[in-house]
DOKOL-647515 format. One record per atom (N, C-alpha, C, O, CB): residue in one letter; y, x, z. Coordinates in steps of 0.001 Angstrom, whole numbers, plus 524288, in hexadecimal, padded with zeros to 5 digits. Glycine has a CB too. Example, Ala and Ser with C-alpha at 12.3 -4.5 7.8 and 13.67 -1.06 7.14 Angstrom:
a7E9C68338681E78/a7EE6C8300C81E78/a7F31C8339081E78/a7F3098379C82111/a7EE8782C2C82356/s7F7368323281BA8/s7FBDC8356681BE4/s8001E8326481EBE/s804728346181F67/s7FDAA837048165D/
//
This chain:
x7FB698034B80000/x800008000080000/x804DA8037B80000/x804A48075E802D3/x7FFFC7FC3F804C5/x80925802A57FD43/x80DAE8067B7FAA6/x812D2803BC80047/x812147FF8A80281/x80FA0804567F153/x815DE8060E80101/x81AC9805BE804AC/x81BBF800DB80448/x81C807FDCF807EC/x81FC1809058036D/x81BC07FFDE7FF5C/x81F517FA107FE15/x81CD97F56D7FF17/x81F677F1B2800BA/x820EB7F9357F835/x816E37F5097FE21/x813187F14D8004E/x812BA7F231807E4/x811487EEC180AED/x80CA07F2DD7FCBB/x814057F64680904/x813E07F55780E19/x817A87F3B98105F/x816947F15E8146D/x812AA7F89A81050/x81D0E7F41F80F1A/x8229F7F19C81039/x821A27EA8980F80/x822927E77281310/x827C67F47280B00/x81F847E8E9809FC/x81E577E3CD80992/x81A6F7E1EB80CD0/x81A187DD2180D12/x81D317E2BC804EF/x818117E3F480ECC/x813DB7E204812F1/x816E87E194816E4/x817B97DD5781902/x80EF17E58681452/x8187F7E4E681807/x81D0D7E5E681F15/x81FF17E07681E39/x81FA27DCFF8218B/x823AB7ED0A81F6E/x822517DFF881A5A/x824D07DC3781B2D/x824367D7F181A08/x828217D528819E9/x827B87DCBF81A56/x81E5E7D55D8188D/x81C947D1F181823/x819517D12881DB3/x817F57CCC981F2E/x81A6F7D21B81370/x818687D5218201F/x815137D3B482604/x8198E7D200828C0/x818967CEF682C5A/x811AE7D91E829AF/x81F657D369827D7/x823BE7D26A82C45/x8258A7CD1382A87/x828A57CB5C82DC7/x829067D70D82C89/x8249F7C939825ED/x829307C5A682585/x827FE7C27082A96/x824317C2F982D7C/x8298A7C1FA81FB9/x82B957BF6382AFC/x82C2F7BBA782FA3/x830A07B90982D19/x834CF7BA1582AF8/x82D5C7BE43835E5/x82C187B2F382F07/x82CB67ADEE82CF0/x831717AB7C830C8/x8314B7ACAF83570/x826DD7AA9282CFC/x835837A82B82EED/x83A277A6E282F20/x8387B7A46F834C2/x83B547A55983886/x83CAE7A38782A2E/x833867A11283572/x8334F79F7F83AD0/x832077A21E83EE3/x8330F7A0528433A/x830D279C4B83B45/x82F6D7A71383E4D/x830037AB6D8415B/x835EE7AED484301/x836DD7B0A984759/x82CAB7AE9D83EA7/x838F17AF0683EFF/x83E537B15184016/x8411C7AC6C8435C/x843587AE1484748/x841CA7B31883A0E/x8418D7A62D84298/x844CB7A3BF84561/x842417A33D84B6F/x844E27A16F84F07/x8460779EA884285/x83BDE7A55D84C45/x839197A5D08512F/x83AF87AA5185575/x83AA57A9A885A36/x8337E7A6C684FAD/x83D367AF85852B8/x83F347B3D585343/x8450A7B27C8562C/x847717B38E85A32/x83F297B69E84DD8/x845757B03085292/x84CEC7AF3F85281/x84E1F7ACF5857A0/x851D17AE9985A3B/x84FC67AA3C84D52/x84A277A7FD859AE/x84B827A4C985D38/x84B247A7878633C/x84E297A797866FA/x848277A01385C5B/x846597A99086253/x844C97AD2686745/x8485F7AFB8867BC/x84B0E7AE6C86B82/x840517B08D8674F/x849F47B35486550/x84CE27B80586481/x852607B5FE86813/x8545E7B7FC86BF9/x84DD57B98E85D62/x854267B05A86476/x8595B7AEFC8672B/x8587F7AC1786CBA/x85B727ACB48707A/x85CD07AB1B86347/x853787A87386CB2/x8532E7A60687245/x84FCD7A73E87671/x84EE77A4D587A81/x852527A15B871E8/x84DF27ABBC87498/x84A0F7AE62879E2/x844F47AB4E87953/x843F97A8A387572/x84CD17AD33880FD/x841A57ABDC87D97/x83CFD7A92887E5F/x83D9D7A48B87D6B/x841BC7A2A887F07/x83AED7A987882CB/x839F77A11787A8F/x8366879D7787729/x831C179C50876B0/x82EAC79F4B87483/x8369279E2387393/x830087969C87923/x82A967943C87744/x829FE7936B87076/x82D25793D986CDC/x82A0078DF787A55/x8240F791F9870C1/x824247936086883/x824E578BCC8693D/x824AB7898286504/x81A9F7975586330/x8259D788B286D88/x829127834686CF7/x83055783D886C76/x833447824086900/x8278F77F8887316/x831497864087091/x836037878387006/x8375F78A42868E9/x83A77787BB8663D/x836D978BA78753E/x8358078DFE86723/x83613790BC8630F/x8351B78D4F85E6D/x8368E78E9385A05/x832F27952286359/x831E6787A385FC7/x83158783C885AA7/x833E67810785B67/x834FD77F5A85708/x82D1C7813185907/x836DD77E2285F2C/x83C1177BED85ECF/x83E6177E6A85E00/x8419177B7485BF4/x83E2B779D5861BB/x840377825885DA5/x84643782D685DA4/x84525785B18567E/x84886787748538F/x849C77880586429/x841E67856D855F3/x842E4787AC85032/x840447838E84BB7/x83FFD78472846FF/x83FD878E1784FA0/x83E4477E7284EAE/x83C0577C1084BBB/x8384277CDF847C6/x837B777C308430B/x83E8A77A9B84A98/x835B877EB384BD7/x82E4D78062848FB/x8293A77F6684BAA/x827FA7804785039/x82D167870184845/x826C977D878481A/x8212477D5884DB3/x8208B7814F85004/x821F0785E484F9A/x81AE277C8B84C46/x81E0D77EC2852CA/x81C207830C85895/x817C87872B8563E/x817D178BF1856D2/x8185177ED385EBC/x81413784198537A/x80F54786E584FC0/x8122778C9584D15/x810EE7912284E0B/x80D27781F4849E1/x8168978A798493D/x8192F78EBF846B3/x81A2E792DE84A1A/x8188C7975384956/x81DE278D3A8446A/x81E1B790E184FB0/x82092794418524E/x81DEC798AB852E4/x81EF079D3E851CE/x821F8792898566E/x81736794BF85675/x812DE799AE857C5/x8109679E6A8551D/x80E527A250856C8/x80EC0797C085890/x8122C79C7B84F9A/x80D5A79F1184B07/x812A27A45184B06/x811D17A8F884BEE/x80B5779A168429C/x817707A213849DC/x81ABF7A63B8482E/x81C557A97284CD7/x81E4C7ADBC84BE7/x81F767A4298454E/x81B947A7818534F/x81D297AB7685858/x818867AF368575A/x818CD7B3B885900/x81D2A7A86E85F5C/x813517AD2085420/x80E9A7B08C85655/x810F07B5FE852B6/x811867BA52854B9/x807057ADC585487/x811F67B4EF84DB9/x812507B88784A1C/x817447BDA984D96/x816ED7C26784E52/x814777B4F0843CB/x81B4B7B9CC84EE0/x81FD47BD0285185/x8207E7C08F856CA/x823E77C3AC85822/x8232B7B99C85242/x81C217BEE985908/x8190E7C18085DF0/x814BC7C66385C4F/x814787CA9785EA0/x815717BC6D8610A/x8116E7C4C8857C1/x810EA7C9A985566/x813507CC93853BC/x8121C7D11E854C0/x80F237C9E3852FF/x815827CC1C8521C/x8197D7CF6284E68/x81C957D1FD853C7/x81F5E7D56C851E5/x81E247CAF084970/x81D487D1F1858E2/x821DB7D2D385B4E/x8268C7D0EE85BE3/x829037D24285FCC/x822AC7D5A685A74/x828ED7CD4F8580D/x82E067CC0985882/x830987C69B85CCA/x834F67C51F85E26/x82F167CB2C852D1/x82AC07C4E085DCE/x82AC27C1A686463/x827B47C0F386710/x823247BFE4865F9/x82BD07BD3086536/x829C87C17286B9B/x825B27C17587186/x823F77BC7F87336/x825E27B83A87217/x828B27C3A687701/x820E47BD4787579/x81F467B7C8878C8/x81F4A7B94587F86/x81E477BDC8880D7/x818167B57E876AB/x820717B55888367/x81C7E7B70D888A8/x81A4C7B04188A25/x81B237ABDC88861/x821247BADA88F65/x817007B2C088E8E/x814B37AD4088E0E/x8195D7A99A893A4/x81C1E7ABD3896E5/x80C047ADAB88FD5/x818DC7A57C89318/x81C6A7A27C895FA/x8192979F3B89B46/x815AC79D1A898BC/x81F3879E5789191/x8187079DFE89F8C/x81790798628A117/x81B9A793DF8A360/x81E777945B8A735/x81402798DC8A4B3/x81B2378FE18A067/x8204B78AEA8A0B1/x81C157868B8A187/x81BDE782DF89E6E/x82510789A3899EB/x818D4786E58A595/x8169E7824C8A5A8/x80EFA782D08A308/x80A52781F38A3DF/x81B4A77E768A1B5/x81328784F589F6C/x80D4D7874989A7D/x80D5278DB3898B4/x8117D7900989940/x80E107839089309/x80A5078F998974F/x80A0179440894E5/x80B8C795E588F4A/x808CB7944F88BAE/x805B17953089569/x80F377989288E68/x811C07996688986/x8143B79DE488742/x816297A14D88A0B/x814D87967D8895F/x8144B79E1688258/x81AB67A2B1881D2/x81F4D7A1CB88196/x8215279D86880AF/x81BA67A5A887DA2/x821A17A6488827E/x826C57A47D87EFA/x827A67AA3787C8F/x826097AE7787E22/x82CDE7A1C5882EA/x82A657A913878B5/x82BAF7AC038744B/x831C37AEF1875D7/x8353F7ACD687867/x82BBD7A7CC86ED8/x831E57B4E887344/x837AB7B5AB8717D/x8368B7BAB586ECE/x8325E7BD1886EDB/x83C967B5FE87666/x83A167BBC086CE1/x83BB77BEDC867E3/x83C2F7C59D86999/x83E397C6D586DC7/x842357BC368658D/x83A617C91B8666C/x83B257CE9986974/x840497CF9C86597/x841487CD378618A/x8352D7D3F18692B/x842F47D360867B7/x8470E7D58586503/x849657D69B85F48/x8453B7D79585D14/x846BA7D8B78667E/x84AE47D6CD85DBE/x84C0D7D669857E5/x84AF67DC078562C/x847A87DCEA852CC/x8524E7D4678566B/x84D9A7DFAE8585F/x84C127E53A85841/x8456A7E52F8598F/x843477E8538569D/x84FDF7E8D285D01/x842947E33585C33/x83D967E4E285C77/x83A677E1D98594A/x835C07E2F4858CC/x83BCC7E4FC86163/x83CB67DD88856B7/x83B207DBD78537B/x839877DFAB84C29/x835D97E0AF8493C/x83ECA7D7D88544A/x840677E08384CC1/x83FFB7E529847FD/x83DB37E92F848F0/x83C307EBA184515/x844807E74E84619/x83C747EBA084EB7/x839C27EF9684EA8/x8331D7ED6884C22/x830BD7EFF2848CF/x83A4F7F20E854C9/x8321A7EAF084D4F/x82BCB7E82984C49/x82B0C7E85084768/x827977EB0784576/x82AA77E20684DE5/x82E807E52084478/x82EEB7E52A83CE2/x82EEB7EA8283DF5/x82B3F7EBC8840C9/x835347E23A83854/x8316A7ED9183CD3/x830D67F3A683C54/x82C657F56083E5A/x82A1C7F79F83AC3/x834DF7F6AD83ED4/x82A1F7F58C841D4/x825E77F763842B9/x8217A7F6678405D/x81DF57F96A83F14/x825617F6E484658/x821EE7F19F83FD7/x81C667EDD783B5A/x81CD47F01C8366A/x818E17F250834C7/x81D537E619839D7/x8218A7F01283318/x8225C7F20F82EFF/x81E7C7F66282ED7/x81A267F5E182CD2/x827867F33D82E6F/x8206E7FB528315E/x81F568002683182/x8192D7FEC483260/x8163A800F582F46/x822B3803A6835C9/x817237FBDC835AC/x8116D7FC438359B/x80EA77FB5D830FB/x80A9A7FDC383000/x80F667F90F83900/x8113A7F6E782D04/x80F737F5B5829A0/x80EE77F98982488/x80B537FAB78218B/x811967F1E382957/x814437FADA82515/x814947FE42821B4/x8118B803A28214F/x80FE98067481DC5/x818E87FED6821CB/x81197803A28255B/x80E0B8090282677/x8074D8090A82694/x8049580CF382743/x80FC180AFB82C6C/x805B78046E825D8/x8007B8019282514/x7FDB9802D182AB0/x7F9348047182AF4/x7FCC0803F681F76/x800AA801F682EC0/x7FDCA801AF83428/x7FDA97FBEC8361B/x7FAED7FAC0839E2/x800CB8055F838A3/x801057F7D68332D/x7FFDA7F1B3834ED/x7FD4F7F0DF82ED2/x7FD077F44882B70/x8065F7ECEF83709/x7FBBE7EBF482E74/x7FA3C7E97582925/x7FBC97E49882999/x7FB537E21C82DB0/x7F4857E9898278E/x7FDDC7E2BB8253B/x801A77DCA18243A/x7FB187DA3D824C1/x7F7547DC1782268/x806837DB2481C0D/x7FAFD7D573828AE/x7F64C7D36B828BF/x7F5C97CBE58247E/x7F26D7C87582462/x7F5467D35983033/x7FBBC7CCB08217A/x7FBAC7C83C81C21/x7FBE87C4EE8203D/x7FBA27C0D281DC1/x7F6257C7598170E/x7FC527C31B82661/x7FD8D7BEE5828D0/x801CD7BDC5828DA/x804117C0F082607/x7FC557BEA582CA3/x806367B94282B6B/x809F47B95182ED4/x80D3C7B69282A30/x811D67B55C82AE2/x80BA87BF16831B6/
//
């Protein structure tokens, strides 16, 4: 695989889907968040919310801890914007360097 196929891979393992960035955005501005809280206020199922926090928790760009309110739960918030870009950069470089492999999911 030539430089240029590995750049298009990097950046086909990084896109992130518009409902993942407005998931980012909210945390980021309102701190900790249930994935109920996070589907009201952005008007999305809860299903969506989950599928796209799981991806964003892998990836690093949000935390969870667990909560008790009665019941057992998380709540969500956002890591730093800087440690965010540090992560893309780092992934990149893994990819590129053929120590991660784009696994065609996500």
């Amino acid at each position: 695989m030539d430089a240029v196929e590995k750049i298009l891979k990097a950046i086909k393992n990084l896109q992130i889907k518009p409902s993942e960035m407005s998931i980012y955005r909210i945390l980021y501005e309102k701190g900790e968040m249930t994935v109920r809280e996070i589907a009201e206020e952005l008007q999305l199922s809860t299903r969506i919310v989950r599928i796209r926090l799981k991806k964003l928790v892998k990836e690093g760009f949000v935390k969870r801890r667990i909560i008790k309110r009665g019941w057992i739960g998380y709540v969500y918030f956002a890591e730093t914007p800087e440690e965010v870009v540090k992560k893309i950069k780092d992934k990149m470089r893994r990819i590129i360097s053929g120590s991660e492999e784009y696994d065609g999911k996500d």
